[in-house]
Backbone of each chain as ProteinMPNN parsed JSONL, in Angstrom:
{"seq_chain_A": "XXXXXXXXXXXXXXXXXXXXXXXXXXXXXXXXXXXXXXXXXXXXXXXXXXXXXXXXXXXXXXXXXXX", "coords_chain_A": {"N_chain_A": [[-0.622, 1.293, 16.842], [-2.642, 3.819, 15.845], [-5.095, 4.229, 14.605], [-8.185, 2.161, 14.154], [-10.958, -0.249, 13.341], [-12.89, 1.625, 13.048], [-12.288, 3.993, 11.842], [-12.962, 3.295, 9.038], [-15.4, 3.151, 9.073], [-16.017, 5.204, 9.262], [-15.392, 7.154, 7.24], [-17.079, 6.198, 5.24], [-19.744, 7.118, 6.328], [-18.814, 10.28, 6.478], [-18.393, 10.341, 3.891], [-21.543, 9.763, 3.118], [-22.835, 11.515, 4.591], [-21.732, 13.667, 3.318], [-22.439, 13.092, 0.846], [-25.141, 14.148, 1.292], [-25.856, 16.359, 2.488], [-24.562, 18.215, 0.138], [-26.286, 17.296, -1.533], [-28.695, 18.961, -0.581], [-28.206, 21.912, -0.15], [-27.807, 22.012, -2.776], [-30.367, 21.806, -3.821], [-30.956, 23.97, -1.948], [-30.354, 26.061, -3.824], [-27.283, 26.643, -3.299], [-24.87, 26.132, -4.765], [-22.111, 26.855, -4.77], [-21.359, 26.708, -2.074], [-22.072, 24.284, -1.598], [-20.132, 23.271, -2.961], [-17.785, 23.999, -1.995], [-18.389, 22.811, 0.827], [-18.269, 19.753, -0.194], [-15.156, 19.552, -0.919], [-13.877, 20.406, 1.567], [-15.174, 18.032, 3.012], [-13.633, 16.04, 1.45], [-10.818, 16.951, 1.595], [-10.555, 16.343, 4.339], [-11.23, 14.108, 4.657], [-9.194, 12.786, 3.13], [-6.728, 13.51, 5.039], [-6.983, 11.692, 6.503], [-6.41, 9.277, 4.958], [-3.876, 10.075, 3.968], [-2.586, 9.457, 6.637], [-2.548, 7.646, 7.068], [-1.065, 5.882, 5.162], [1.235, 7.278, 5.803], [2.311, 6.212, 8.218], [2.097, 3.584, 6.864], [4.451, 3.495, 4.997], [6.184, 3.814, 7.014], [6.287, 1.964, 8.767], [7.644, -0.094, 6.258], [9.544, 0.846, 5.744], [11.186, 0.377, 8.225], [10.707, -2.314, 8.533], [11.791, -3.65, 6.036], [14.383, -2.863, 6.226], [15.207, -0.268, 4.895], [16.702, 1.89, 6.018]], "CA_chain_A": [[-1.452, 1.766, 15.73], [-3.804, 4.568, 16.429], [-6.028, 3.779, 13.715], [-8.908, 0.988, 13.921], [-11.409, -0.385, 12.248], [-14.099, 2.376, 12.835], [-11.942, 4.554, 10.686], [-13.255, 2.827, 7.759], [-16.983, 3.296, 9.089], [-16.06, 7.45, 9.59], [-14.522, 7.816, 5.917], [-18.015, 5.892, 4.793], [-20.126, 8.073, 7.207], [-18.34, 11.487, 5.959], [-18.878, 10.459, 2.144], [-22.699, 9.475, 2.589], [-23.244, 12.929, 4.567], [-21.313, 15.067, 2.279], [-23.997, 13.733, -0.471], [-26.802, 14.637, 1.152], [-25.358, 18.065, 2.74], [-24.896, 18.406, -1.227], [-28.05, 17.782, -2.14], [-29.756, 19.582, 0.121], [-27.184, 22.724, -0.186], [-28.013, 22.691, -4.153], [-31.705, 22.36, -3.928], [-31.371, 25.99, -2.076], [-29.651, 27.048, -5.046], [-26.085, 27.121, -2.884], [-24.084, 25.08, -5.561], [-21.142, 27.181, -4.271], [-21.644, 26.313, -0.62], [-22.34, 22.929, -1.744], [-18.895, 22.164, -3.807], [-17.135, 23.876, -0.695], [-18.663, 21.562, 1.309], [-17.629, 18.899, -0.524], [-13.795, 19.983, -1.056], [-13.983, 20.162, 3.048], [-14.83, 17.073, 3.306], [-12.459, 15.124, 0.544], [-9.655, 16.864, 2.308], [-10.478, 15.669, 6.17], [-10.992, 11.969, 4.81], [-7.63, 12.649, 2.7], [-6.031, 13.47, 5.706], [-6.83, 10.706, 7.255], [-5.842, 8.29, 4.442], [-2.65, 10.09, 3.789], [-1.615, 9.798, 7.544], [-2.036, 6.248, 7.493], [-0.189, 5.804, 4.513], [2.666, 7.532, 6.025], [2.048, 4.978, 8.853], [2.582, 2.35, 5.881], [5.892, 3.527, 4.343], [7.497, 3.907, 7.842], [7.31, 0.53, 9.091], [8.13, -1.052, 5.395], [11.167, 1.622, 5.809], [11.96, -0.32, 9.395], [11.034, -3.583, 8.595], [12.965, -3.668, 4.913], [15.924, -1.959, 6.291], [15.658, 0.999, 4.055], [17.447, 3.293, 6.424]], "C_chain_A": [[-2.674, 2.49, 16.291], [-5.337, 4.886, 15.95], [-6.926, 2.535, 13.849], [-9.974, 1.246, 13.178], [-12.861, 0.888, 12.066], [-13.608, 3.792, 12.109], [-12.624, 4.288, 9.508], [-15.021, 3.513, 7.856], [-16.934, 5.14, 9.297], [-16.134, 7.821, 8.32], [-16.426, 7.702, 5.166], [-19.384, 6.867, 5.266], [-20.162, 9.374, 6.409], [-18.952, 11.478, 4.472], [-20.727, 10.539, 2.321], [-23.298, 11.236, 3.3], [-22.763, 14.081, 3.629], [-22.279, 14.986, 1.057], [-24.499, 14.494, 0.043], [-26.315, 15.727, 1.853], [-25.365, 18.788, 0.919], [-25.761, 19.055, -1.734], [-28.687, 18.525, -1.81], [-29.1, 21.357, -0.435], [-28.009, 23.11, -2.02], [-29.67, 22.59, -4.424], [-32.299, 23.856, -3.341], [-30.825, 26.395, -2.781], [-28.592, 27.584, -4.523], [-25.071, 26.402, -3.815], [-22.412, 25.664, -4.91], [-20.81, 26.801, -3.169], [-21.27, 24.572, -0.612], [-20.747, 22.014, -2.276], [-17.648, 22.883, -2.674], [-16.939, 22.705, 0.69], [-18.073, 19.753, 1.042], [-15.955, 18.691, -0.894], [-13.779, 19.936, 0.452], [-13.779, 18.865, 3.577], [-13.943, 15.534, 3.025], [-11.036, 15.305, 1.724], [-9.328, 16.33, 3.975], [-10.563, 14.255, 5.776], [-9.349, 11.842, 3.856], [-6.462, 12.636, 3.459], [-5.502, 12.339, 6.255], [-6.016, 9.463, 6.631], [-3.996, 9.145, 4.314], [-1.603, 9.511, 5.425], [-1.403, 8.131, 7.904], [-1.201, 5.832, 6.66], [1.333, 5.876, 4.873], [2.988, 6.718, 7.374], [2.605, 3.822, 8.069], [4.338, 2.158, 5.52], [6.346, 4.005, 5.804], [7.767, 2.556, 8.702], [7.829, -0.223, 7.632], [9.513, -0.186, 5.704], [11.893, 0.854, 6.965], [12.007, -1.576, 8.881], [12.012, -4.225, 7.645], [14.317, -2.761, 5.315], [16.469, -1.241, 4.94], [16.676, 1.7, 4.255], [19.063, 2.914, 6.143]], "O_chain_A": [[-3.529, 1.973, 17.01], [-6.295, 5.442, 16.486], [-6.227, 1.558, 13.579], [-10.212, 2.27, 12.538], [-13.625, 0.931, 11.102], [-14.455, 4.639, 11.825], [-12.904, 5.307, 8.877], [-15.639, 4.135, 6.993], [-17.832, 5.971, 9.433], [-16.868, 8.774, 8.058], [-17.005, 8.686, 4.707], [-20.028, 7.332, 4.326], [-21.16, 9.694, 5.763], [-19.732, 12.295, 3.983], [-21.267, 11.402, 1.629], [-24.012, 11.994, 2.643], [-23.337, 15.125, 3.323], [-22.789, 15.906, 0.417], [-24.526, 15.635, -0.42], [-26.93, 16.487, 1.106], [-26.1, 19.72, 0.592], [-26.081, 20.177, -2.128], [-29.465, 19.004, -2.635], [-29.847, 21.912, -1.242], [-28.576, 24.153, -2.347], [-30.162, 23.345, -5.263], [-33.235, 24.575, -3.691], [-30.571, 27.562, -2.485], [-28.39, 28.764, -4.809], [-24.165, 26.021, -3.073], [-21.594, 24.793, -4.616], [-19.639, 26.424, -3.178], [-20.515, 23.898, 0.088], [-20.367, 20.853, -2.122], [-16.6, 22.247, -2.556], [-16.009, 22.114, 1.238], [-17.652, 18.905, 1.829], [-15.596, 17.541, -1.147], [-13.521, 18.743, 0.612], [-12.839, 18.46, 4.26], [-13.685, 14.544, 3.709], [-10.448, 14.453, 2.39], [-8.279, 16.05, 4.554], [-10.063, 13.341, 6.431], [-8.564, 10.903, 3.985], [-5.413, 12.105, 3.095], [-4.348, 11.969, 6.471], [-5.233, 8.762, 7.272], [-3.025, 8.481, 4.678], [-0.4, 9.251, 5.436], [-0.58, 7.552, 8.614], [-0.281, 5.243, 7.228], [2.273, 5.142, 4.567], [4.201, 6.608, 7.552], [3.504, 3.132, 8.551], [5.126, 1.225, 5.672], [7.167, 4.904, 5.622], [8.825, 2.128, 9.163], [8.591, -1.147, 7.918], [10.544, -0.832, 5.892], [13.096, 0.638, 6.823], [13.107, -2.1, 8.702], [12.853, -5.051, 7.998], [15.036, -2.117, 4.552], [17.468, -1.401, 4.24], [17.459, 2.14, 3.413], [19.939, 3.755, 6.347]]}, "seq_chain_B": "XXXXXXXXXXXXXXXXXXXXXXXXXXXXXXXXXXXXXXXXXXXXXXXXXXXXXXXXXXXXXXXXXXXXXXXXXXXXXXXXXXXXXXXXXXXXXXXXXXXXXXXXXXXXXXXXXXXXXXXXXXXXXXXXXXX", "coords_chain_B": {"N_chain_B": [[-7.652, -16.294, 14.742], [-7.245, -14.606, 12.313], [-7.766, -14.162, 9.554], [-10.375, -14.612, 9.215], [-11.147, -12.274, 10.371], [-10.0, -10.499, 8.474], [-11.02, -10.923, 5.958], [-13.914, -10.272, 7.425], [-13.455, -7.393, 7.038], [-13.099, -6.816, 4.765], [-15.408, -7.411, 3.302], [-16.923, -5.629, 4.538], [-16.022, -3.582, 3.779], [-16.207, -3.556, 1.448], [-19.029, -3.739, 0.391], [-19.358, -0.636, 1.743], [-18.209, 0.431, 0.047], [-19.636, 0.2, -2.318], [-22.157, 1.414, -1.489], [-21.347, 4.329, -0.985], [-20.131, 5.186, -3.937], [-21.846, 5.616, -5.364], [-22.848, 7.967, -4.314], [-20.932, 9.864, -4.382], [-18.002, 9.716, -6.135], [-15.557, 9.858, -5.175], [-14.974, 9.501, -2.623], [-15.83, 6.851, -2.299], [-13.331, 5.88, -3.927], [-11.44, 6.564, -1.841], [-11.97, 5.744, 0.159], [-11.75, 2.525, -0.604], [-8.993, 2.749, -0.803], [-8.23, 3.354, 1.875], [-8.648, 1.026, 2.705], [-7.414, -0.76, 2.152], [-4.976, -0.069, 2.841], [-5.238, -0.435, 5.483], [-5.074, -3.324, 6.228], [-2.716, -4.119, 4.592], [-1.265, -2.675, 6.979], [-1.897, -4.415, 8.768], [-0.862, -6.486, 8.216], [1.568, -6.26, 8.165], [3.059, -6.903, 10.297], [3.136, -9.646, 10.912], [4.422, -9.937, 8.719], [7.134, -8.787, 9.921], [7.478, -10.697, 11.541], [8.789, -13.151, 11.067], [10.736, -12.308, 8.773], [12.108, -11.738, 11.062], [13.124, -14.486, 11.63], [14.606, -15.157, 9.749], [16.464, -13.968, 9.555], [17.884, -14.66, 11.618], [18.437, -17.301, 10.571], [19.884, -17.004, 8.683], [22.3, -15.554, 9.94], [22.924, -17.527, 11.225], [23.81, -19.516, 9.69], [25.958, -18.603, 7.969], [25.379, -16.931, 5.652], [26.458, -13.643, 3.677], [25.493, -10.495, 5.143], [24.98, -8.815, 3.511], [23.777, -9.786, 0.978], [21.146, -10.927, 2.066], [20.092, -7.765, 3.077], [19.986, -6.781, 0.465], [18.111, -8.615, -0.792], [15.937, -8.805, 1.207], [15.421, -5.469, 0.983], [14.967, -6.092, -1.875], [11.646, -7.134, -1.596], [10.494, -5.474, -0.509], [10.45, -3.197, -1.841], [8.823, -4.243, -3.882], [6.457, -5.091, -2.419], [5.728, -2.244, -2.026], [5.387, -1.553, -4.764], [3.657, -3.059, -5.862], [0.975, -2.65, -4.286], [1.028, 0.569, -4.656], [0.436, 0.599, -7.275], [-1.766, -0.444, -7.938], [-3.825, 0.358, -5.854], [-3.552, 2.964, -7.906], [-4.958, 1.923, -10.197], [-7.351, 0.916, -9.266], [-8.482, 3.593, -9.736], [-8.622, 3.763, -11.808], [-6.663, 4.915, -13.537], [-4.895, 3.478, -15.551], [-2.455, 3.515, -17.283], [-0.8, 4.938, -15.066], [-0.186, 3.458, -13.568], [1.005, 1.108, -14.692], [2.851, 2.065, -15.135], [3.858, 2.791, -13.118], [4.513, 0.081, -11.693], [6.54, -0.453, -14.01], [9.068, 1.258, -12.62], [9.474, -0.148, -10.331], [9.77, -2.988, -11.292], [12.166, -1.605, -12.471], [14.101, -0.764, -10.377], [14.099, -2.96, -8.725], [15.537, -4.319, -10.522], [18.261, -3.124, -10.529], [18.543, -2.911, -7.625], [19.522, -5.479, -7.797], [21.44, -6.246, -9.546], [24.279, -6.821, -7.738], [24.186, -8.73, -7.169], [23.882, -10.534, -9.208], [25.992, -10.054, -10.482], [27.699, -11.367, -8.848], [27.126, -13.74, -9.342], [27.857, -14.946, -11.603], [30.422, -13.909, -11.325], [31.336, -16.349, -9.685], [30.014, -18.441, -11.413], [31.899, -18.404, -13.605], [34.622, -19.042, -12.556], [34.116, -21.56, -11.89], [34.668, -22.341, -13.911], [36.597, -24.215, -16.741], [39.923, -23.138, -16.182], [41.45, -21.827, -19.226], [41.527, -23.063, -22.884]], "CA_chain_B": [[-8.436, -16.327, 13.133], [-7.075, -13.211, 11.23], [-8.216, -14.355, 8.273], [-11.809, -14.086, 9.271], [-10.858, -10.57, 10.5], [-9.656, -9.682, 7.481], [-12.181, -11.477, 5.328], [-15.286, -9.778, 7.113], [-13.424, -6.359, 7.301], [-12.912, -6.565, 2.948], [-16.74, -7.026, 2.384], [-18.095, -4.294, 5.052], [-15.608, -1.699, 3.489], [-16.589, -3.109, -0.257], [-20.544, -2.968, 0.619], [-19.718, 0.532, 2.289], [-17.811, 1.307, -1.009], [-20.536, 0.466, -3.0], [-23.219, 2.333, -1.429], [-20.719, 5.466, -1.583], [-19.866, 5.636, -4.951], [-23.29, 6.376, -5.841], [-23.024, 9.517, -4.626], [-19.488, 10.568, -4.261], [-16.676, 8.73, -6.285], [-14.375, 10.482, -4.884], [-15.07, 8.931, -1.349], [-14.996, 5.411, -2.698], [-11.853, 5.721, -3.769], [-10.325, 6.752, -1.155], [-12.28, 4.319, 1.338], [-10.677, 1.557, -0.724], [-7.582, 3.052, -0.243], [-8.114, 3.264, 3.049], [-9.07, 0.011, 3.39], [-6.346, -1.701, 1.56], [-3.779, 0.562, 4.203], [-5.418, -0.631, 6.81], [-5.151, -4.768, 5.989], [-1.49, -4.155, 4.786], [-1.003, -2.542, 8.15], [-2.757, -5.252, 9.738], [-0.198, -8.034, 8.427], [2.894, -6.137, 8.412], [3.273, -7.07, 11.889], [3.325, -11.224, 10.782], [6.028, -10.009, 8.245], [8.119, -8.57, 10.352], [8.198, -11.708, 13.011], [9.311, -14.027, 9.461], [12.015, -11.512, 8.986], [13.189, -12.193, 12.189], [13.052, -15.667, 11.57], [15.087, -14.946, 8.413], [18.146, -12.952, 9.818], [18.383, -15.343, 12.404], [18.378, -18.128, 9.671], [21.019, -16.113, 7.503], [23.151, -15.438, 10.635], [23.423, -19.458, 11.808], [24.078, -20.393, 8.049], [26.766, -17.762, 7.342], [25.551, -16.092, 4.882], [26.674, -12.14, 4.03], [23.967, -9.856, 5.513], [24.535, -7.954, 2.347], [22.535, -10.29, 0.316], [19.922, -10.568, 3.012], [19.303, -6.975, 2.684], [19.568, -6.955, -1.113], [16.228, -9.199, -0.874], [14.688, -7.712, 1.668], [14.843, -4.349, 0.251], [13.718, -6.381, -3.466], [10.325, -7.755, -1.47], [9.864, -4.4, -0.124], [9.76, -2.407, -3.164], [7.618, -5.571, -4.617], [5.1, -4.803, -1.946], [5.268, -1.143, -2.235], [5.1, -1.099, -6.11], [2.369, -3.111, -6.107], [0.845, -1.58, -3.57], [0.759, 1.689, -5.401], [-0.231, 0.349, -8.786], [-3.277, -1.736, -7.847], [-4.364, 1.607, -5.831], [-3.761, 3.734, -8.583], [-5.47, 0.898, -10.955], [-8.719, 1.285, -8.77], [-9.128, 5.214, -9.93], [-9.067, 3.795, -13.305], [-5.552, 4.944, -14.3], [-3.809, 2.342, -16.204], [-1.281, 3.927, -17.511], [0.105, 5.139, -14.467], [-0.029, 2.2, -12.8], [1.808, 0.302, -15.402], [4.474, 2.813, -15.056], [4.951, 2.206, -11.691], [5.0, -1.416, -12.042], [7.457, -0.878, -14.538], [9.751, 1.52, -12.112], [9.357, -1.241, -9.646], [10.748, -3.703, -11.764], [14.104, -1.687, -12.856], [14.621, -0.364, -9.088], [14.569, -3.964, -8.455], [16.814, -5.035, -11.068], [19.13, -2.285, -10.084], [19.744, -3.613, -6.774], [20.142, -7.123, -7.657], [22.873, -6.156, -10.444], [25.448, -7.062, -8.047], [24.301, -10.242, -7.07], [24.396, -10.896, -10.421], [27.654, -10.365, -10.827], [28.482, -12.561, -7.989], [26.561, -15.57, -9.791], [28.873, -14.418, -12.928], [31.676, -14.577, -11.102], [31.433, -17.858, -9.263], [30.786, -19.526, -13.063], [33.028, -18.153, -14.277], [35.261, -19.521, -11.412], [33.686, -22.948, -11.962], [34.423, -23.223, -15.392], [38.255, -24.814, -16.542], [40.468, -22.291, -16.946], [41.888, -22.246, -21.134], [40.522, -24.523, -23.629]], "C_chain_B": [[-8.063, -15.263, 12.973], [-7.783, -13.096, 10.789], [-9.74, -13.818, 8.432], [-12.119, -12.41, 9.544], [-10.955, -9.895, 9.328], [-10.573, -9.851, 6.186], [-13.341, -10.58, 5.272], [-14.619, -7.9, 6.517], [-13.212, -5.735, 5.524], [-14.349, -6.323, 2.288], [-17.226, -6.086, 3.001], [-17.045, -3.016, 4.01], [-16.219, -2.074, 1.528], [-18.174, -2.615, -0.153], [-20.294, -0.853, 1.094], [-19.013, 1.315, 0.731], [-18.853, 1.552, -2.374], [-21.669, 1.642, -2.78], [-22.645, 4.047, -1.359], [-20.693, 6.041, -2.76], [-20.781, 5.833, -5.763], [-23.164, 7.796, -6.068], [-21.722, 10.186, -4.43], [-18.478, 9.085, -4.91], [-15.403, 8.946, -5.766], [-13.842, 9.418, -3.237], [-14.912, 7.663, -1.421], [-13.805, 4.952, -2.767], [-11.79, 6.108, -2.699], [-10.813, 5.737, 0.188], [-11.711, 3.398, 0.896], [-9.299, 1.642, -0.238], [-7.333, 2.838, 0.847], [-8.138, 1.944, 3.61], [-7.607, -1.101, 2.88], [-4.767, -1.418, 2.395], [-3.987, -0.272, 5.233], [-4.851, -2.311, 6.838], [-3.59, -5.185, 5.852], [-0.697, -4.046, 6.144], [-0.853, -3.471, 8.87], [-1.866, -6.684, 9.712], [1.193, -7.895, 8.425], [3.724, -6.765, 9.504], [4.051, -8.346, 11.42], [4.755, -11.052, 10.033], [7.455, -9.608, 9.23], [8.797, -10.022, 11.696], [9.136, -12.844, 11.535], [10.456, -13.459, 9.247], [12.853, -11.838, 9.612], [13.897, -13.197, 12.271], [14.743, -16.206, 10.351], [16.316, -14.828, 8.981], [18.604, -14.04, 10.503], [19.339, -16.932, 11.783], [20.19, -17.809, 9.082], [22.193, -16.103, 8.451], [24.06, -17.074, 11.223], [24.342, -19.993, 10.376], [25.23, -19.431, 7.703], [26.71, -17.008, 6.254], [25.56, -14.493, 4.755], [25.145, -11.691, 4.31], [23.908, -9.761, 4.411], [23.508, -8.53, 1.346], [21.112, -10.758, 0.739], [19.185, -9.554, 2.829], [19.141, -6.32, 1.699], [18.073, -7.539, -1.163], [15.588, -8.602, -0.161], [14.433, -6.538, 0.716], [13.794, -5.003, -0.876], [12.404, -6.515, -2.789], [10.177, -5.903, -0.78], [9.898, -3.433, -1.125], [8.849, -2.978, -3.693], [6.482, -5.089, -3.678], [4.276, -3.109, -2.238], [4.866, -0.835, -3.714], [3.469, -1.389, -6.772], [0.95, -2.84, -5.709], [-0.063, -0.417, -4.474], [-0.045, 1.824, -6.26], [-1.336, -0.145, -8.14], [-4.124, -0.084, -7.256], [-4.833, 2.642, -6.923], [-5.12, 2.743, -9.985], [-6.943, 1.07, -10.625], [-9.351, 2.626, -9.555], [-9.179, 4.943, -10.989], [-7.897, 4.003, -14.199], [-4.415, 4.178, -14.457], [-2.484, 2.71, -16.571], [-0.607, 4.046, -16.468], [0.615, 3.976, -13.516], [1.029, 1.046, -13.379], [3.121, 0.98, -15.39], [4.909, 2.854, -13.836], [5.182, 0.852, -11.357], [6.329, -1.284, -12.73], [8.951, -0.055, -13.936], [9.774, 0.646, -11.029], [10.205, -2.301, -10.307], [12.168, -3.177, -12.276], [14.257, -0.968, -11.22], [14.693, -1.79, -8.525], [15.5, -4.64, -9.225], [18.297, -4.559, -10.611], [19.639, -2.792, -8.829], [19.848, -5.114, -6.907], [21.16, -7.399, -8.803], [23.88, -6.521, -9.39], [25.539, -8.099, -7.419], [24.163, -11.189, -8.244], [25.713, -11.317, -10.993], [28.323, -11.396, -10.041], [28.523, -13.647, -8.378], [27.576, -15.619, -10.908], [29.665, -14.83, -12.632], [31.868, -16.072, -10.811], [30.91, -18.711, -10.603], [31.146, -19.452, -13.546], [34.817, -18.539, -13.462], [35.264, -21.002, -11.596], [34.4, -23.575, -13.345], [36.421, -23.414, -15.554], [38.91, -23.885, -16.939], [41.302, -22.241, -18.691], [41.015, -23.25, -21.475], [41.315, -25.262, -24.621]], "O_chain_B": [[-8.71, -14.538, 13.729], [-8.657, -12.268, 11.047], [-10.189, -12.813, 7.881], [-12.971, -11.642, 9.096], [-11.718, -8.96, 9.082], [-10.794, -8.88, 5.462], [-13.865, -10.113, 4.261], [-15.284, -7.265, 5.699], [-13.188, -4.556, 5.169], [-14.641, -5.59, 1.344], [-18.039, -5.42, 2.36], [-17.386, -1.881, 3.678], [-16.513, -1.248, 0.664], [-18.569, -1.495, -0.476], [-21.083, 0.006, 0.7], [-19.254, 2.472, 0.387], [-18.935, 2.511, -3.142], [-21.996, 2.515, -3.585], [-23.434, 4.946, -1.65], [-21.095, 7.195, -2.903], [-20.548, 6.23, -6.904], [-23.242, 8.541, -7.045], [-21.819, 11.408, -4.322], [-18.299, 7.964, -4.432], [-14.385, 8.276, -5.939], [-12.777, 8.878, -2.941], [-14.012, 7.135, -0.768], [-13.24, 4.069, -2.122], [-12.896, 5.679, -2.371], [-10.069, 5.153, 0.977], [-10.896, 2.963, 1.709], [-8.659, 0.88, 0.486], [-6.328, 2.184, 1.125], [-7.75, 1.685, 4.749], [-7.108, -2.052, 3.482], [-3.807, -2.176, 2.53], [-3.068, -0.807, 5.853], [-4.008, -2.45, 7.724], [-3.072, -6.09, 6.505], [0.178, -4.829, 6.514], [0.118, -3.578, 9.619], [-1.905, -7.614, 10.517], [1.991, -8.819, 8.586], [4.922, -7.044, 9.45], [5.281, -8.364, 11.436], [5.819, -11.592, 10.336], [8.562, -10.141, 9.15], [9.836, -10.216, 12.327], [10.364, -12.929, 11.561], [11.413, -14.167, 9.561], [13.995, -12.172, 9.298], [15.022, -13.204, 12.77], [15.508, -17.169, 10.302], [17.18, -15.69, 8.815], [19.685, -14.507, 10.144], [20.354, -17.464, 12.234], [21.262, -18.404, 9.188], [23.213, -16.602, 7.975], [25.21, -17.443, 11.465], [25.327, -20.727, 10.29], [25.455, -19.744, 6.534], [27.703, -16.434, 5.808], [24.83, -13.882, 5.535], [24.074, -12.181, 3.951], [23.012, -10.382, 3.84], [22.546, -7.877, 0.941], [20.156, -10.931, -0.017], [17.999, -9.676, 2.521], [18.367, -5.364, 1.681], [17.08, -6.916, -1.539], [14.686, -7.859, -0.549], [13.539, -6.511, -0.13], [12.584, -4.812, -1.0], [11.624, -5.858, -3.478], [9.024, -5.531, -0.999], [8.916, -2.699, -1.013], [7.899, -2.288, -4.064], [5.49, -4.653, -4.262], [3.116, -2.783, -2.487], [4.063, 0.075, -3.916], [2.647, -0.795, -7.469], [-0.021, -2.794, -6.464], [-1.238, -0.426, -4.838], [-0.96, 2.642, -6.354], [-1.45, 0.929, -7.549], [-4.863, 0.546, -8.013], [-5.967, 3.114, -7.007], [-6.08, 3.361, -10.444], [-7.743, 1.335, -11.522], [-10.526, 2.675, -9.918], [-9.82, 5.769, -11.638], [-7.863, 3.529, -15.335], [-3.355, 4.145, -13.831], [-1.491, 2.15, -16.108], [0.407, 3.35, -16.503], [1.683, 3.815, -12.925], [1.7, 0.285, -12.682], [4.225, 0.48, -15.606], [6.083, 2.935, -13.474], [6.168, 0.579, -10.673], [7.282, -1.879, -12.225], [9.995, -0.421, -14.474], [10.842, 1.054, -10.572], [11.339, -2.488, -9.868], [13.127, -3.92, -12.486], [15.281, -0.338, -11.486], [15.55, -1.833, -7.642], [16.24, -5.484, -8.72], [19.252, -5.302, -10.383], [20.822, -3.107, -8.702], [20.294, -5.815, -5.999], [21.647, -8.51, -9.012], [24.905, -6.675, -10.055], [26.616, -8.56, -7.041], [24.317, -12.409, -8.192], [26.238, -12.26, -11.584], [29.25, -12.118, -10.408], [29.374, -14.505, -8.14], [28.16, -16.702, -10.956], [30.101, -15.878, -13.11], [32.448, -16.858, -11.56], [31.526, -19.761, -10.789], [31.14, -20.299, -14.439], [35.911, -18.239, -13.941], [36.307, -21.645, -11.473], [34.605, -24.734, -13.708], [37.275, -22.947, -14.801], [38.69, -23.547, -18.102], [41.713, -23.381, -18.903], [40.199, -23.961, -20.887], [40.829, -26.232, -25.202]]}, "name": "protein", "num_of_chains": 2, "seq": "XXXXXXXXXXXXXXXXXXXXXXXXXXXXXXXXXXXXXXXXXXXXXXXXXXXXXXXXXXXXXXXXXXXXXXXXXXXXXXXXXXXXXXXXXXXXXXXXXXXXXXXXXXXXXXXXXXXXXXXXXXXXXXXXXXXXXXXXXXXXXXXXXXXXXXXXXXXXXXXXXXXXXXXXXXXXXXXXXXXXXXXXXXXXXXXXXXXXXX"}
């Protein structure tokens, strides 16, 4: 498993900077910049959850003898 | 100690989910998510030595694999269904969640239709033939 637990502290990390990149972003009047920014960073912590996911459903596929 | 593992590692990701979803809900969710992957991950392992335990069980005792991996599969859709739902349940959507609960329960009835029939047959086997 190539995943540990400081995954969890990155995803938490990523979210609390993407506020305040946000905030800061729409107090210069970039609201565009700003909801880029935030679409950026949904999809790099989505990555991450999807890839563990697919981590999930391939050992229940081994261990339940799906195949 | 797992347990304590898994214990502290439920309240740092709920504290970290709280102070998230302040300002991004989006990130909450998906840190739960993440966090509820990770814990499943984390005990798959134990299931799979039990398993082992299982076949080995099943193999001494004679019974067909086939109904071995009739159940397995059932507990492994059971984990994945619920799984899913409880995830989806977090974002708030009930509905869909109840609808995968409820494809969960007929993909499990589905494969245990033909151990059904087996129980069918054998009392119907049992019982005196004419009357």
């Amino acid at each position: 498993m190539n995943i540990d637990v400081s995954a969890i502290f990155q995803i938490a990390g990523i979210g609390i900077v993407v506020a305040m990149i946000h905030t800061v972003l729409k107090q210069m009047g970039k609201e565009d910049m700003a909801h880029w920014v935030t679409l950026i960073g949904f999809v790099v912590v989505l990555f991450m959850v999807v890839s563990l996911l697919n981590d999930l459903f391939q050992e229940i596929k081994t261990i339940f003898l799906f195949q | 100690m797992e347990i304590i593992q898994i214990v502290g590692l439920g309240l740092v990701a709920t504290v970290l989910v709280l102070v998230v979803r302040e300002q991004k809900p989006m990130f909450a969710f998906l840190l739960a998510a993440f966090t509820g992957l990770f814990i499943f991950l984390f005990i798959i392992g134990k299931i799979e030595a039990v398993i082992t335990v299982l076949e080995q069980l099943a193999d001494r005792s004679g019974i067909p694999s086939i109904y071995l991996k009739t159940i397995l599969k059932i507990i492994g859709i059971a984990y994945i269904a619920e799984f899913g739902s409880q995830i989806v349940r977090d974002a708030g959507q009930e509905s869909i969640a109840s609808k995968i609960e409820f494809a969960g329960k007929i993909l499990i009835l589905v494969l245990a239709v033909p151990i059904i029939s087996v129980i069918v047959e054998t009392v119907l086997g049992l019982l005196p033939v004419g009357s």
